[in-house]
C-alpha positions as CSV (number, residue, x, y, z in Angstrom):
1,X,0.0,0.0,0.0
2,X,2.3,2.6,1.1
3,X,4.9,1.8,-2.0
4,X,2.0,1.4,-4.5
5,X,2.6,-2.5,-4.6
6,X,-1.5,-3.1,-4.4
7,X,-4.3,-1.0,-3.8
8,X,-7.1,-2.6,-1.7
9,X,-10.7,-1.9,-3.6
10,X,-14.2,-2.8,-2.2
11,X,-15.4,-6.3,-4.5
12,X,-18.4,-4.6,-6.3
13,X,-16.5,-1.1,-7.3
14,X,-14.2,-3.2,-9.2
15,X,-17.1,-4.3,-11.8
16,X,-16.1,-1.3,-13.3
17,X,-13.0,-3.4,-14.9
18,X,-15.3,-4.9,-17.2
19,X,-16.8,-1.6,-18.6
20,X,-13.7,-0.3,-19.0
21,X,-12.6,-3.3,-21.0
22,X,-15.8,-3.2,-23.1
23,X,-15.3,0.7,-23.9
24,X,-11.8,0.0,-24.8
25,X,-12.6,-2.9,-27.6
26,X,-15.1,-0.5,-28.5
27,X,-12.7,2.6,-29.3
28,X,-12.1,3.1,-33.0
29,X,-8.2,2.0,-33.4
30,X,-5.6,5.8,-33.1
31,X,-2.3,6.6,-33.5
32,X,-2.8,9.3,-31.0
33,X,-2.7,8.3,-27.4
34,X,-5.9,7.2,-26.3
35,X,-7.4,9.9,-23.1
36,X,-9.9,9.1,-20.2
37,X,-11.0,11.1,-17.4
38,X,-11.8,9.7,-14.0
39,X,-14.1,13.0,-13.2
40,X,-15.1,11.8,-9.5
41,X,-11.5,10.0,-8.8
42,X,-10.6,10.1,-5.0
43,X,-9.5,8.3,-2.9
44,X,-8.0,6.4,-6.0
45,X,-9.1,2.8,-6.7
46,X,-10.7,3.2,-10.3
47,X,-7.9,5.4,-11.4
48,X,-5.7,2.7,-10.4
49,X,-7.1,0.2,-12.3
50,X,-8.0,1.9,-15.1
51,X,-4.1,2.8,-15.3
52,X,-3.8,-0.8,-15.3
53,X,-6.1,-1.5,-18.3
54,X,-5.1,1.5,-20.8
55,X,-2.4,0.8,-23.5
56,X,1.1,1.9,-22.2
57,X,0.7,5.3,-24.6
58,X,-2.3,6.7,-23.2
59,X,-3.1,9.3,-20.6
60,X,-5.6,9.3,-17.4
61,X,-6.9,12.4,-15.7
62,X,-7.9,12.1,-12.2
63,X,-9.5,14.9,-11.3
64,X,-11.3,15.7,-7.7
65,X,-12.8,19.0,-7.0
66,X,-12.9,18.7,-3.1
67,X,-9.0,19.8,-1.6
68,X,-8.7,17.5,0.9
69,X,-10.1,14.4,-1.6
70,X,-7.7,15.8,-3.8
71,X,-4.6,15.8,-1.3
72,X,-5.7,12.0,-1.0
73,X,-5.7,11.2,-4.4
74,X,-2.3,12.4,-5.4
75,X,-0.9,10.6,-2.3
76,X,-2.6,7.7,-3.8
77,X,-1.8,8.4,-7.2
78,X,1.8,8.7,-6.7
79,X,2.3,6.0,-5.1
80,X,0.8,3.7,-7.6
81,X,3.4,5.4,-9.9
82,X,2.9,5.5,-13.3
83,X,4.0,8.5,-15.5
84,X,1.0,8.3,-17.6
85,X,-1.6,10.4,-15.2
86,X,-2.6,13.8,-14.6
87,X,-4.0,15.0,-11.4
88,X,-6.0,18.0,-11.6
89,X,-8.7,19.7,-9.4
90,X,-11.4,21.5,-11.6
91,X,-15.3,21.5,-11.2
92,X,-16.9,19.3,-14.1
93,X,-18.1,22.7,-16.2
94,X,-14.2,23.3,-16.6
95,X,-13.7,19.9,-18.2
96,X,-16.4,20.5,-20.5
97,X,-15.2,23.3,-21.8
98,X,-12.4,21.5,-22.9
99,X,-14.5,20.2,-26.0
100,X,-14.6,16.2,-27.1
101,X,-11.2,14.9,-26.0
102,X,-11.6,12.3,-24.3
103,X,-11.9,9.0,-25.4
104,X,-13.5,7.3,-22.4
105,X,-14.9,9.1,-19.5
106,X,-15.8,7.5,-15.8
107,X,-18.5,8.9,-13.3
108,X,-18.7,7.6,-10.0
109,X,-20.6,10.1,-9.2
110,X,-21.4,11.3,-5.4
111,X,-24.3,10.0,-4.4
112,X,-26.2,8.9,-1.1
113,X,-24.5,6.0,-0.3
114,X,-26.7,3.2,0.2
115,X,-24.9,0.4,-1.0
116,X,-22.7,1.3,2.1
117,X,-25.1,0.8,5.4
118,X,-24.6,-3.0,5.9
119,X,-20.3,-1.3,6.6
120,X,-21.1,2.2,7.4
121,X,-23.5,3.3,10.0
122,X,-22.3,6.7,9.3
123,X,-23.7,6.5,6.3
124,X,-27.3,5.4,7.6
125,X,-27.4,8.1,9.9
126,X,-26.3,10.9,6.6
127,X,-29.3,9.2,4.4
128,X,-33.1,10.9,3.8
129,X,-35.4,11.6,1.1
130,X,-34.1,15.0,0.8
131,X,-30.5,13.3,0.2
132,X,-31.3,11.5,-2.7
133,X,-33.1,14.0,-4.3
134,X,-30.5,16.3,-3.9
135,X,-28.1,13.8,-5.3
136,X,-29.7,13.0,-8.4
137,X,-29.9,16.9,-9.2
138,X,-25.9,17.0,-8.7
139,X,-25.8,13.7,-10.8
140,X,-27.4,15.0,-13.5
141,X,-25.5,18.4,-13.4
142,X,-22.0,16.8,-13.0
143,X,-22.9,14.7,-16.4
144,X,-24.5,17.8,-18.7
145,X,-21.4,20.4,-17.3
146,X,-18.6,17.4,-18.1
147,X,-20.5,15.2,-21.3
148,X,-19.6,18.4,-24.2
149,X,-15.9,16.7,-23.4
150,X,-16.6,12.8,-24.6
151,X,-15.5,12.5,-27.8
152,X,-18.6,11.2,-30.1
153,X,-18.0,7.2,-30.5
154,X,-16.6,8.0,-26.6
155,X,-17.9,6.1,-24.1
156,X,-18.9,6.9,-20.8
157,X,-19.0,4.4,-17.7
158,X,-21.6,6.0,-14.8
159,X,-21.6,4.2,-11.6
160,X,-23.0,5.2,-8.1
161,X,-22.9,2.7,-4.5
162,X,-26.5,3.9,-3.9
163,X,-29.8,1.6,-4.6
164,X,-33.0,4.2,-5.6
165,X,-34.0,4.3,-9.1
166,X,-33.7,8.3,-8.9
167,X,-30.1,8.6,-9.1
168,X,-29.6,5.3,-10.9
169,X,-31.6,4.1,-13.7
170,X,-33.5,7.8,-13.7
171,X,-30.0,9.2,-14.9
172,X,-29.3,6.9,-17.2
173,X,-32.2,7.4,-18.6
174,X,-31.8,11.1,-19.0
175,X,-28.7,10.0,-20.6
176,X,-30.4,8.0,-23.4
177,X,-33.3,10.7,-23.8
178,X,-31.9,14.2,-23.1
179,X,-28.3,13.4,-24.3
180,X,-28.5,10.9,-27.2
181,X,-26.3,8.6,-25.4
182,X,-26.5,4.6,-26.7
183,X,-26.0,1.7,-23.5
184,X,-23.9,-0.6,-23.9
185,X,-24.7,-4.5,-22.6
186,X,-21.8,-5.7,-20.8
187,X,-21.0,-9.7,-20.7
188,X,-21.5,-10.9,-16.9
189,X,-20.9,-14.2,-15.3
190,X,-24.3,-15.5,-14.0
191,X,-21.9,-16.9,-10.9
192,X,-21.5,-13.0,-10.0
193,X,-25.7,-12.8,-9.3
194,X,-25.4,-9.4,-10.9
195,X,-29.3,-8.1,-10.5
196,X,-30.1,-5.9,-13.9
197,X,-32.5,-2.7,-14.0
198,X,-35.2,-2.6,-11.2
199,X,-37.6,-0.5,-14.1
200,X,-40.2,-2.6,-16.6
201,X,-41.1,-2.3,-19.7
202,X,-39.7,-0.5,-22.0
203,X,-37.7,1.6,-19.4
204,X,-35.7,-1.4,-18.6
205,X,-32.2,-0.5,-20.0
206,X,-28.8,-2.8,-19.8
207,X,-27.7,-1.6,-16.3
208,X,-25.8,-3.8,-13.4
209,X,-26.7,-3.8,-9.9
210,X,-24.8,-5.6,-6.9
211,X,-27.0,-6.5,-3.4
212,X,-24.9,-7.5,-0.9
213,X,-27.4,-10.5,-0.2
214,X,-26.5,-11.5,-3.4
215,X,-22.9,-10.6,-4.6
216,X,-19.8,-11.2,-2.6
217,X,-19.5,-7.2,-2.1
218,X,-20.9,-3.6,-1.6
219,X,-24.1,-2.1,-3.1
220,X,-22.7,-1.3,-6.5
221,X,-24.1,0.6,-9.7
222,X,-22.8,0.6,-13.5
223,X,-23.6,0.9,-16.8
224,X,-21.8,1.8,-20.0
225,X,-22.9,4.2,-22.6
226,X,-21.7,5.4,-26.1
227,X,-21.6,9.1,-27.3
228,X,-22.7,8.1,-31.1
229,X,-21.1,9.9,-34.1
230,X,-23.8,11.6,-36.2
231,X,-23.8,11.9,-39.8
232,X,-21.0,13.8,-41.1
233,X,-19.3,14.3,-37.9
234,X,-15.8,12.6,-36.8
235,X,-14.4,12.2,-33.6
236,X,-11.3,14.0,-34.1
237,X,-10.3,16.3,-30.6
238,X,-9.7,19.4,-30.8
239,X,-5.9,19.0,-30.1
240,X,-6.1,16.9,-33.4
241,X,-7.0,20.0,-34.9
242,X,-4.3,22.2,-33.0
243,X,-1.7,20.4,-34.1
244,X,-3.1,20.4,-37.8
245,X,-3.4,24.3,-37.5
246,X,0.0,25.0,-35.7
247,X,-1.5,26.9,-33.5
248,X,-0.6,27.0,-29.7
249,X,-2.8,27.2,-27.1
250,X,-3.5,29.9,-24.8
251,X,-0.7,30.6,-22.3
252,X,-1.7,29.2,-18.7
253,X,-2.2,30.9,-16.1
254,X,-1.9,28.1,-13.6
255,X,1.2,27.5,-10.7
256,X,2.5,24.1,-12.2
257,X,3.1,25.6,-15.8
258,X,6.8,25.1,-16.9
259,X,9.0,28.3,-17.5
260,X,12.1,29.1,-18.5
261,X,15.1,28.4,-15.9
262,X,18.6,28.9,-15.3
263,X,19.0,25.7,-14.1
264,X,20.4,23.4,-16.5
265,X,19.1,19.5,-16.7
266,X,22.5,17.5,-16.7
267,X,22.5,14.0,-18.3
268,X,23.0,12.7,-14.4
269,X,19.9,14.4,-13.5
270,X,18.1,12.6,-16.8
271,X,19.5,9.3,-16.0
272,X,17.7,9.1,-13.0
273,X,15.2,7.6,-15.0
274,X,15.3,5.1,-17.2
275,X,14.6,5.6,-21.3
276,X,15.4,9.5,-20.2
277,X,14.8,10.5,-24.0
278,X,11.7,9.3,-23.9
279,X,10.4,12.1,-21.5
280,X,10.6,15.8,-22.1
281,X,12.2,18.1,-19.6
282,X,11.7,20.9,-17.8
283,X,11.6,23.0,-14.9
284,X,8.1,24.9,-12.9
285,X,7.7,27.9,-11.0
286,X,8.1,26.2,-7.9
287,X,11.3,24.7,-9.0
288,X,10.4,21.3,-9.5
289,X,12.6,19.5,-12.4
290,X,9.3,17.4,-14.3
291,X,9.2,14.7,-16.8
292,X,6.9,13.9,-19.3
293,X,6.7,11.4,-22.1
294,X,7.3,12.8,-25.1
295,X,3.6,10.9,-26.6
296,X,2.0,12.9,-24.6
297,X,3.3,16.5,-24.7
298,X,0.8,18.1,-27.0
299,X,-2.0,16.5,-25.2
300,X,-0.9,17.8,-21.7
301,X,0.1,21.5,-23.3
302,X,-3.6,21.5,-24.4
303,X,-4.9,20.6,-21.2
304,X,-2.8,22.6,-18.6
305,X,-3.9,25.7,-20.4
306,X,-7.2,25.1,-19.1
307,X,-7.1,22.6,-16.4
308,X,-5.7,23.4,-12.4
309,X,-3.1,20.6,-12.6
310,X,-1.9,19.3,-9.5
311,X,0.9,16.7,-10.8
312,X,1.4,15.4,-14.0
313,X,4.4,12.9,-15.3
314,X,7.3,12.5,-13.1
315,X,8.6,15.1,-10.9
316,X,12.7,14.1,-10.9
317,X,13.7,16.7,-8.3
318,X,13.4,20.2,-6.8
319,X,16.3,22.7,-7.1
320,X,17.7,24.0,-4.0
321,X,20.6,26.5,-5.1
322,X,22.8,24.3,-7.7
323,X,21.6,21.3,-6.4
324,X,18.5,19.0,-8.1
325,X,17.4,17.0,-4.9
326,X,15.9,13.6,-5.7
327,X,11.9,14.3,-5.6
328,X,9.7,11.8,-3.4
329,X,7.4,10.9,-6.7
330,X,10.7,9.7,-8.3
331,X,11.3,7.1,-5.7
332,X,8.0,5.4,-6.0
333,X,8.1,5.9,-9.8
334,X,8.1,3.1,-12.4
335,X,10.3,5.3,-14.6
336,X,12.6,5.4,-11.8
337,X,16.5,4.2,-12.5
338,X,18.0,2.6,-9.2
339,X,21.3,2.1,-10.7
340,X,21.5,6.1,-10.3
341,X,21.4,6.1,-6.4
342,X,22.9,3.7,-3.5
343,X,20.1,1.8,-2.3
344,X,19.2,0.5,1.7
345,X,17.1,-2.6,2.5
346,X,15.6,-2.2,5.2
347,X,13.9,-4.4,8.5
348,X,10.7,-4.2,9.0
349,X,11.2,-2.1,12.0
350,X,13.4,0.2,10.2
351,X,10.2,0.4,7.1
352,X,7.8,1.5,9.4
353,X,9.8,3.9,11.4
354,X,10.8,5.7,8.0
355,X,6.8,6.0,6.7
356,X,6.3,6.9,10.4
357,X,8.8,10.3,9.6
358,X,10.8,8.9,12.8
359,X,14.6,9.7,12.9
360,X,16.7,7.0,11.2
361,X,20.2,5.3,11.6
362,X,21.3,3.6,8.2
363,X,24.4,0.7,8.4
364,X,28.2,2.1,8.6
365,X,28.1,0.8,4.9
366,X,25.7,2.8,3.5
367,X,27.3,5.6,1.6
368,X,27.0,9.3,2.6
369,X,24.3,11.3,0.7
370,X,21.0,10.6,-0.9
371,X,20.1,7.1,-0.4
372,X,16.9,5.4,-1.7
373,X,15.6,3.2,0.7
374,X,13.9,-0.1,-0.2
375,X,11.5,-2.7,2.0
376,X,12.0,-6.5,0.2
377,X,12.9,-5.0,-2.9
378,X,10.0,-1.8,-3.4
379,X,11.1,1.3,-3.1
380,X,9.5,3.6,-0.2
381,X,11.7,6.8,-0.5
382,X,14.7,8.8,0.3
383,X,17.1,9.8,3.4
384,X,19.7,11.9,3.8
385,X,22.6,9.9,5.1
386,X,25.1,12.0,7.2
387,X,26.5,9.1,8.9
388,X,25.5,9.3,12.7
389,X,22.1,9.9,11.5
390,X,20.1,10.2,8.3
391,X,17.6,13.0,7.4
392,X,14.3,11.4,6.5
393,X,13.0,12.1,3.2
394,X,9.2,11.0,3.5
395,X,6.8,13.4,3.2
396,X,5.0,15.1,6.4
397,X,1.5,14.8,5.1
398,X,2.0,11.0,4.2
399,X,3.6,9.5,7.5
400,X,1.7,7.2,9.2
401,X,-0.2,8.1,12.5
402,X,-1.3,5.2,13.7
403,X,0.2,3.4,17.2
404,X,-0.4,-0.4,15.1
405,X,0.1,-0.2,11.6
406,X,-1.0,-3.9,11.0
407,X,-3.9,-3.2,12.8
């Protein structure tokens, strides 16, 4: 968990896989990188495993509106590793202003939670009438404001953990009548006692249901749709069309946009990761030294010029004078090199003090410097080695709090 080895998900939420696996056969074969949006993303779960699902060239956002949901799901995020994500914080009207480019959009939209009581009395004691129908109006809001960015022949995966037909089947149906949108059947073992629409008639639509009396999980709800292409209209993105023109895009206005530095990018700085030339460099405003693949440049210009981006690639290091210090999102990175730094196992004991923040003492052997420190091979982070001690490198807002961390 803490060095993105696994991610634990509840049973039903991971349904989602199948969706996502249908939408993808679905997608009309690109040579540009294929783009999805997690709109609802923290803490983390589906982004994970939709990064685990998408071809090696494309790009996720996960985007959370809420700060603190948003603080979780870089942490998360991060962890997991992969350079192919960008985290962003916008409300869903700013993603649909970005026009149709993304290829597959996911949902899982807030709702009132009632696939959680048999786990969460909290969740009981939040529930009313007045709940759900204020949920289904912020449902069907989040999906107008964010649908104008689905690419037509998109698709969109909607999913909720609440039972009522209001913010379920009631939305999708809006999607099929008000939006034009096409559902998609899904295949589904008959040993997973997935339960389909609760409507009749010709309301009944291809949607999948999970009751904890039946499934081994969570209330669950999903469905896939399809954004259709009309006559005469192709689904090429509006960065397709940027890059066609030459035209830039509009100079961003937001904190993590790359400038022009100074500092110079040595090949030792590059070689802490591996395949260096297949990232472009360069440095922020906050002097952070940040990688990303070269695929994906255009399509991240495009979208930081509109888009409050959190993270996005790799971030090697931040500059402190003439120095590039080794960044905390390198060390859990899959683009990470380890041949470019001394590495420390370390005991159990030793692990959990260092995600703890506590004061460390490495072995006599361990070389002076920046050291990335491992547990049974993963990589957790960095220290500091100064010999009698060793500065630890793991960030404040990450360190465990708890008195039993196998509790």
């Amino acid at each position: 968990l803490h060095a993105g080895c696994y991610y634990v998900q509840e049973a039903s939420s991971m349904f989602v896989e199948q969706a996502l696996k249908q939408a993808l056969r679905g997608l009309t074969p690109s040579a540009d990188p294929y783009l999805m949006l997690d709109l609802c993303a923290a803490p983390g779960g589906k982004s994970t495993l939709a990064l685990s699902l998408l071809p090696e060239n494309s790009l996720l956002v996960a985007n959370e509106v809420v700060g603190s949901r948003a603080r979780i799901l870089q942490e998360n995020l991060t962890k997991w590793g992969s350079p192919n994500v960008m985290i962003t914080r916008n409300e869903a009207v700013d993603v649909g202003r970005l026009g149709p480019v993304f290829d597959v959009m996911l949902v899982d939209a807030p709702c009132s939670g009632e696939g959680l009581f048999r786990k969460d009395e909290a969740a009981v004691g939040e529930w009313s009438p007045e709940a759900v129908r204020q949920c289904a109006l912020r449902q069907a809001s989040i999906l107008e404001d964010s649908l104008p960015a689905l690419k037509p022949g998109g698709y969109l995966i909607y999913s909720t953990c609440t039972y009522n037909t209001e913010e379920d089947e009631a939305i999708v149906k809006r999607l099929v009548d008000v939006e034009g949108l096409e559902p998609v059947p899904l295949t589904v073992d008959e040993a997973w006692k997935v339960t389909g629409s609760l409507l009749m008639g010709a309301d009944q639509l291809p949607v999948y249901r999970f009751l904890p009396h039946k499934t081994k999980g969570e209330g669950f709800f999903c469905c896939l749709l399809r954004k259709p292409l009309t006559e005469g209209e192709n689904n090429q993105s509006p960065m397709g069309a940027q890059r066609e023109t030459g035209k830039n895009t509009k100079q961003s206005k937001r904190s993590r946009q790359t400038v022009k530095s100074p500092f110079v990018i040595t090949k030792a700085i590059k070689e802490r990761l591996m395949q260096p030339e297949a990232y472009h460099w360069s440095v922020t405003e906050q002097g952070l030294i940040r990688a990303v693949p070269v695929n994906l440049l255009s399509v991240v210009t495009y979208l930081e010029a509109s888009l409050n981006v959190l993270q996005v690639g790799i971030t090697v290091g931040e500059i402190k004078g003439d120095q590039a210090l080794p960044h905390p999102v390198l060390a859990l990175s899959t683009g990470l090199n380890r041949a470019a730094f001394p590495v420390c196992e370390l005991s159990l004991k030793q692990a959990v003090d260092f995600l703890r923040r506590e004061a460390l003492v490495l072995p006599e052997d361990c070389p002076r410097g920046w050291v990335l420190l491992t547990y049974q091979d993963q990589t957790l982070g960095w220290a500091k080695n100064l010999g009698s001690r060793a500065n630890n490198g793991w960030p404040v807002e990450w360190r465990i709090r708890s008195a039993n961390p196998f509790a």
